[in-house]
N, C-alpha and C positions, 0 to 999 in steps of 0.2 A: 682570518679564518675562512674556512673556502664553505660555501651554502649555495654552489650550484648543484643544479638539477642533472641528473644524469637518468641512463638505462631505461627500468620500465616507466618509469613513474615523468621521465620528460616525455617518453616516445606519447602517454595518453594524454599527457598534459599538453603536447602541441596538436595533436587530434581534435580537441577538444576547444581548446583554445581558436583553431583556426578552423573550426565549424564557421560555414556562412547559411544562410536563406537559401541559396541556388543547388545548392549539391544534397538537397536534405529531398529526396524523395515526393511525388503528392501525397502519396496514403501517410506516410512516418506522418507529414503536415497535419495531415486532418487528424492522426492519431494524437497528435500534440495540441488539437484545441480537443479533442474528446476529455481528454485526461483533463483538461484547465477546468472544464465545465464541471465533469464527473466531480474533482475537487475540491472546489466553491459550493456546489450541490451538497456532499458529506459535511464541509463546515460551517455552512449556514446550518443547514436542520439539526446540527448536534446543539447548536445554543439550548433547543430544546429538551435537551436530555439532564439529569441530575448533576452530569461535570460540568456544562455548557456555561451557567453562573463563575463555578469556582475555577476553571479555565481563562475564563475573560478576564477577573478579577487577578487571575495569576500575571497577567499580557500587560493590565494598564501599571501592577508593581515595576514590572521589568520594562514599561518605558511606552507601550503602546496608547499614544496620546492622542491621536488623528489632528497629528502635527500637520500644517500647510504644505512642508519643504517635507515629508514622507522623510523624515529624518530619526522617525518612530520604529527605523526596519528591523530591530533586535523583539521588541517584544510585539511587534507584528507576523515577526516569521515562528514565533513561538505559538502565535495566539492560533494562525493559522493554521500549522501542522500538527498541533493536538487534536485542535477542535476537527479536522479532518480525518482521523483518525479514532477519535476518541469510540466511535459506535463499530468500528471493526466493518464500514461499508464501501469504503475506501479499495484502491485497485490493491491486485494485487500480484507478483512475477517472481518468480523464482523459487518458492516461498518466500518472499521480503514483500515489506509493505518501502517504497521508498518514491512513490510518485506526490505521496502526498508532502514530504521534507523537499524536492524538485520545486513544485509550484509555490509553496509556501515563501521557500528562498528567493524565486523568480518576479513575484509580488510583490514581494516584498523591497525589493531593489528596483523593480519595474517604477515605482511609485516613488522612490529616492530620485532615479535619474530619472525618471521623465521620457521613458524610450518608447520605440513606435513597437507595433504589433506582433510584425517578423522577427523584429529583433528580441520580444519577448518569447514568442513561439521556439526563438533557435535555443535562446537560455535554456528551455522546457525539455528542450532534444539532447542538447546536450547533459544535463542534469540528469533524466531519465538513462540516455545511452552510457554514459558514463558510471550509473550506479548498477547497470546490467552488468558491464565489465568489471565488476569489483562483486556482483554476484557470481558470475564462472569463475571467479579466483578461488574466489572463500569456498564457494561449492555448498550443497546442502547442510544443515544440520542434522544430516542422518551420519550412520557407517551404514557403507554403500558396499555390497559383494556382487559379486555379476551380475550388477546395475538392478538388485532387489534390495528395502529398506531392511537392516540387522539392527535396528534401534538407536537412538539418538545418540548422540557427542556428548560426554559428559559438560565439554565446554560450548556453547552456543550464545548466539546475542546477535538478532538482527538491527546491529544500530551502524555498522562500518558503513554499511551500501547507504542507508538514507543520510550519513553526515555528509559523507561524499559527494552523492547525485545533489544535493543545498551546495555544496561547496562549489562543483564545476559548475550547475545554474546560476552562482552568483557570481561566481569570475568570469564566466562567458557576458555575464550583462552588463558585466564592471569593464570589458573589452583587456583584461589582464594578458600580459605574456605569456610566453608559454612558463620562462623562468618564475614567470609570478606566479603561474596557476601552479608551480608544483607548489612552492611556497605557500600555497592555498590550500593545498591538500593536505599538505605535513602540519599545518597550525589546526585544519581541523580537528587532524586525525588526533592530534596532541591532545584535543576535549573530547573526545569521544564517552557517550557512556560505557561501563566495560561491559561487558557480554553476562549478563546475568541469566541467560532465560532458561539453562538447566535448573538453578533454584526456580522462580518465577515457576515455571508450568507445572513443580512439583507439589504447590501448591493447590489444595482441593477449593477452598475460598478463596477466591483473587482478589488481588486490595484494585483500587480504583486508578492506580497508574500502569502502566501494563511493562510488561520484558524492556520496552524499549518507547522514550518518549518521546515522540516525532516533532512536537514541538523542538524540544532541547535539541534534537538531530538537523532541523534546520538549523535553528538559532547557531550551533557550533558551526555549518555550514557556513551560513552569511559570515560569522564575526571570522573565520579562517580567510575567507576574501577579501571583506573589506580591511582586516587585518593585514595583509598580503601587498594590499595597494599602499597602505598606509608609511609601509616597509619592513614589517615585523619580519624575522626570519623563522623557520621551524628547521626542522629533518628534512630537505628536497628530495629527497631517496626513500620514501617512504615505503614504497610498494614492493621496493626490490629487496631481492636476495634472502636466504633462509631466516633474516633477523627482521623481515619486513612483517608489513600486513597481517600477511597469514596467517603467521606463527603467532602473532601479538593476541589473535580476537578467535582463534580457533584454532585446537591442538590436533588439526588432521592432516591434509593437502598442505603440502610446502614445495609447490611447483610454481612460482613466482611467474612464469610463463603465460598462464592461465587468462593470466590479467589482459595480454595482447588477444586472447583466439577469436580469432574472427573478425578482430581491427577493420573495420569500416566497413563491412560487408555484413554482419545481422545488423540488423537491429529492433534492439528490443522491443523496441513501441509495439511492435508488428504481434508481438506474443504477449501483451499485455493482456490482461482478467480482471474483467470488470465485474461485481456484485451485485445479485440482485436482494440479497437480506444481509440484516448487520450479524455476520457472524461467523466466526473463523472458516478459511476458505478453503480447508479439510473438508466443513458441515456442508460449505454448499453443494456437495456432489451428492450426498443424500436427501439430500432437498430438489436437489431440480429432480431427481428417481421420484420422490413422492408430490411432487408437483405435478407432473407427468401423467400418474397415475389415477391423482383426484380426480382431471382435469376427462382423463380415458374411462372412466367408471363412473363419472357422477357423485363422487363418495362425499358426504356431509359429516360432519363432526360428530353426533345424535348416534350414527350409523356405527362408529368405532370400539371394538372392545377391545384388541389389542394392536400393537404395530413393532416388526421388529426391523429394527435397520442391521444393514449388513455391511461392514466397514472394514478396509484393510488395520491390519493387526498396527499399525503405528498410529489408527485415530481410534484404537480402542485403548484408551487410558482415562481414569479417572476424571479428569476435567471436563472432557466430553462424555463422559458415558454418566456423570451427574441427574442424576433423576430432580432434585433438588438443587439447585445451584442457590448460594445468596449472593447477594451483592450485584448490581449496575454490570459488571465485566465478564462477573462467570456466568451472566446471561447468556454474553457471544461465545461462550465457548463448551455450553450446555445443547447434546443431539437432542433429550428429551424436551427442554424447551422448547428449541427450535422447530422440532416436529409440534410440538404441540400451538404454535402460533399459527404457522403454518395451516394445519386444522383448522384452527379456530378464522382465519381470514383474516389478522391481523394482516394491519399496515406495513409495510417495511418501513421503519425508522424509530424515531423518538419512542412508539408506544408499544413498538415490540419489545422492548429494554426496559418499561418500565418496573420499576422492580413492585411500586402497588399492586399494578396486574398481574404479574410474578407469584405475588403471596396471596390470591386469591384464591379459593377451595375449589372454583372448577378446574382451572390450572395447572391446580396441583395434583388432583387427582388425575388428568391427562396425562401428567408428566408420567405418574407412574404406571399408565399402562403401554410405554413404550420401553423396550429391551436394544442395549444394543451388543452387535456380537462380533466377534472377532474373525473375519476368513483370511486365507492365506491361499491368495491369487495371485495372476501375474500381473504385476505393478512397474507401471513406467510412470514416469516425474514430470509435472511442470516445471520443476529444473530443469532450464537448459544447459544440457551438456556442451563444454566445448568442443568437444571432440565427437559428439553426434553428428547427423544431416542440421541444419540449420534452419529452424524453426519449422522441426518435421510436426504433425499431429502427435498429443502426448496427453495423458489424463490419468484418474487414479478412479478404480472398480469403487462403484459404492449399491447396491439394492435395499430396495425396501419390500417387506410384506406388510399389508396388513389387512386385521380379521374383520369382517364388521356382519351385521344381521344378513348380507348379501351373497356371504361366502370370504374367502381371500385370497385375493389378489395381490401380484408381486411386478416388480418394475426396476433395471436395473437403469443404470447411468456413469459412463467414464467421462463426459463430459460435462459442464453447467453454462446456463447464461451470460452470455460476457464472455467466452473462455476464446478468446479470438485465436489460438490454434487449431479452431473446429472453423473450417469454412461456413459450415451451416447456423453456427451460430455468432459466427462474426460481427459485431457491433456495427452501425450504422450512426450518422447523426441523429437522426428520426429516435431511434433507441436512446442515446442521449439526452435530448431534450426530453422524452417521456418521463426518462427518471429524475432528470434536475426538476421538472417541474413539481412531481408528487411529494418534493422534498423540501420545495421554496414557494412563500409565499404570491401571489399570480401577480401583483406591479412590480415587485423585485426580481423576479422570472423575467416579466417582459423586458427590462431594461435590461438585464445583462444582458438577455438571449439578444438583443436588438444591437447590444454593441458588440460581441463577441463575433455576429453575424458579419462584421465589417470589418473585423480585428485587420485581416493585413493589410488596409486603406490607414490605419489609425498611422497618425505620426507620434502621438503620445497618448499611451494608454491610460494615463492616472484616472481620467475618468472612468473606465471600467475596473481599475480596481477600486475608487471612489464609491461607485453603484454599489459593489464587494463588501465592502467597510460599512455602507450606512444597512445592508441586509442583514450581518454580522450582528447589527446593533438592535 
């Protein structure tokens, strides 16, 4: 029976595969300990949240033992990629969340073999670059007409790009062929979860696992590679031709092509969006608009009687436009919450999610003097196009008004914090560290930050994912 790799699905699998240290850019570099940190930062501080418990608990079922021999890497890459995910403050690209199933994977294997810094860093690059290329295939979850959003896919599910970007992060660290990393790819793809998140978003109460769970998207990740070395075979052809990918996880784009554009010449990291609040990365564009504006006026919570955000017509739908959200999830996906913590000077993390704080009378009653409405602007994508300029500037129109005993004032915003397509607000380390720290306890801070600072000296990193593991706990 023949289960060689062929077409598109070898041509990324030897890209990828024969990724080294030397030919990866400095900025992609520093973008790839950003991201390491950023990541570690979301999964530490989510233990604190009401999944954090039941999360962990899921990790030690599934095998996460803080085994000597990191032999624990199935329900370590689970434990990891939930828990980074789980508060929605995690990176974000393309619309996909998939940096956080990359590190998860990479950690998690980093800590099996025993490898040095770079070569964890390159896993991180390739995992990330690889699940960009599998976001220009799939393409947005909108219908797209002269490049303005006409409403969502009946079929959607951001889970292909995060099983992937886990899968090439763990075959790059497992040092796999190229034969083997297709083989890595097609055994992922074979667990994939399917695409649920047309239902999923349909829903006005969100249950507590979301569209897609990053956990599982790594876990399938890793067990595709180390499945892969082991000798297991899948579908090597995965990606190609109209019975591929595409067509499997999304009934739009069947341009198989998609998957190559731009082969070794963008790369992602560069256009990665970082968070500054746990909450879907639609909201943050009318959050940095009313952040802006607090910030330009002096405005105090006391001062507000009303506030209307102004939102393109595909983030005016029910889950967001929720005045009352219940539940831990439809926190992050609630504009009136969000504006109202925001207000109120809440923390970004664990206590803006809280849901006791949530069902409190001042909160609620905030929540309901915010309106939000629907405009119909011109709108371009943090989707990157493959057939655009390559990593041109790109954002989505968001404004806010609001009324207060002062008058009202109004403030828009196409860009947010983190959105590194904006030069001006392009992410730094400095940046980094400020947010891992407000997120991690200060000796568990110091220690990572102290080894992360020396990562590409490291000959074997276990000890910084070790530091990782006892923050974790």
């Amino acid at each position: 029976m023949n289960h060689v790799a062929t077409g598109e699905t070898l041509t990324l699998a030897s890209h990828f595969a024969g990724l080294e240290w030397e030919a990866i850019p400095v900025d992609v570099r520093q973008e790839a300990k950003h991201l390491l940190l950023d990541t570690m930062g979301c999964a530490i501080s989510a233990t604190d949240t009401e999944s954090g418990p039941l999360v962990r608990q899921l990790a030690v079922d599934m095998g996460a033992r803080s085994l000597p021999d990191g032999s624990d890497f199935l329900g370590r890459a689970y434990e990891i990629g939930r828990l980074a995910n789980v508060m929605d403050l995690d990176e974000y690209y393309a619309y996909c969340h998939f940096g956080a199933a990359t590190v998860a994977s990479a950690l998690a294997m980093a800590r099996w073999r025993r490898v040095s810094g770079k070569e964890l860093l390159t896993a991180i690059v390739a995992g990330f670059e690889f699940g960009g290329q599998i976001a220009l295939g799939i393409g947005p979850e909108f219908k797209v007409k002269d490049g303005k959003a006409s409403g969502r896919l009946d079929v959607w599910g951001v889970v292909a790009q995060p099983v992937l970007a886990g899968a090439a992060a763990a075959a790059r660290l497992l040092r796999l062929t190229p034969q083997q990393t297709s083989q890595a790819y097609g055994l992922a793809a074979s667990n994939m979860p399917i695409p649920i998140g047309g239902k999923w978003s349909s829903e006005l109460d969100l249950p507590n696992t979301k569209y897609g769970d990053m956990g599982w998207c790594a876990m399938s990740g890793v067990f595709g590679a180390v499945s892969a070395m082991r000798g297991s075979t899948a579908v090597p052809t995965i990606l190609d031709g109209e019975k591929g990918l595409i067509r499997i996880v999304q009934g739009g784009d069947n341009n198989s092509r998609r998957f190559l554009a731009h082969l070794g010449n963008r790369w992602h990291l560069r256009g990665i969006c970082y968070k500054r609040w746990p909450v879907c990365g639609w909201i943050q564009y009318p959050l940095a608009a009313l952040d802006a504006l607090v910030a330009k006026h002096g405005i105090t919570v006391d001062e507000v009687s009303d506030v209307v955000v102004e939102v393109v017509e595909g983030a005016a739908i029910p889950r967001f436009t929720n005045p009352q959200p219940q539940g831990f999830v439809s926190l992050q996906f609630s504009i009136p919450h969000a504006v109202a913590m925001r207000l109120m000077q809440v923390r970004s993390g664990p206590k803006w999610l809280s849901v006791e704080l949530a069902e409190s009378a001042s909160v609620k009653a905030l929540r309901d003097r915010v309106r939000v409405e629907a405009h119909t602007v011109p709108q371009s994508y943090t989707y990157a196009d493959p057939f655009a300029v390559p990593d041109e500037p790109q954002g989505i129109y968001s404004a806010v008004r609001v009324t207060t005993n002062k008058g009202t004032f109004r403030e828009e915003s196409s860009h947010i914090w983190g959105h590194n397509y904006h030069p001006q607000v392009r992410m730094d380390y400095a940046h980094m560290e400020e947010k891992f720290r407000s997120l991690v306890a200060p000796d568990a801070a110091n220690r990572i930050m102290s080894l992360l600072g020396q990562i590409e000296q490291l000959d074997d990193t276990s000890g910084l994912v070790d530091a990782f593991y006892a923050a974790l706990a």
